[in-house]
Phi, psi and omega in degrees: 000173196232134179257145182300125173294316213270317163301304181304339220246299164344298203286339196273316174307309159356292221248030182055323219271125187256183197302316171330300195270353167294320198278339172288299177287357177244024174047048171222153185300147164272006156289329162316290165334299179295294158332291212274325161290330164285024167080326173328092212299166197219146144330123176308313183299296164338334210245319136342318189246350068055268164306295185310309181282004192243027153069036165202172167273165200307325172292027158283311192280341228273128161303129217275124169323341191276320191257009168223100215319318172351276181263025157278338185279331185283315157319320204284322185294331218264322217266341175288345191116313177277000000 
């Protein structure tokens, strides 16, 4: 799953909190932080624990399938057969 970069990086400013103290306070590597802002998709927990430091819920991060090549390939795959 993908999380919206541009929400997150809101949410981070919000709170002063740069990728260290997000990655501290959501109990996760901050080589994670950086993945996952580098679009990369993450784990529902991972995406869980996230959300919990950054005080909202997780379908507040989560990126709309329409603005994310990811998971329109993914979709195009499950509904196509393949």
């Amino acid at each position: 799953m993908k999380i919206d970069r541009m929400k997150m990086l809101a949410l981070m400013a919000e709170k002063s909190m740069n990728y260290s103290e997000l990655a501290e306070r959501a109990g996760i590597a901050r080589q994670t932080v950086s993945e996952v802002l580098g679009d990369r998709p993450c784990r529902s927990t991972t995406l869980g624990k996230i959300a919990r430091a950054l005080g909202v819920q997780a379908s507040e991060l989560v990126k709309e399938a329409s603005k994310c090549f990811w998971c329109r390939s993914r979709i195009g795959k499950s509904t196509n057969g393949s």
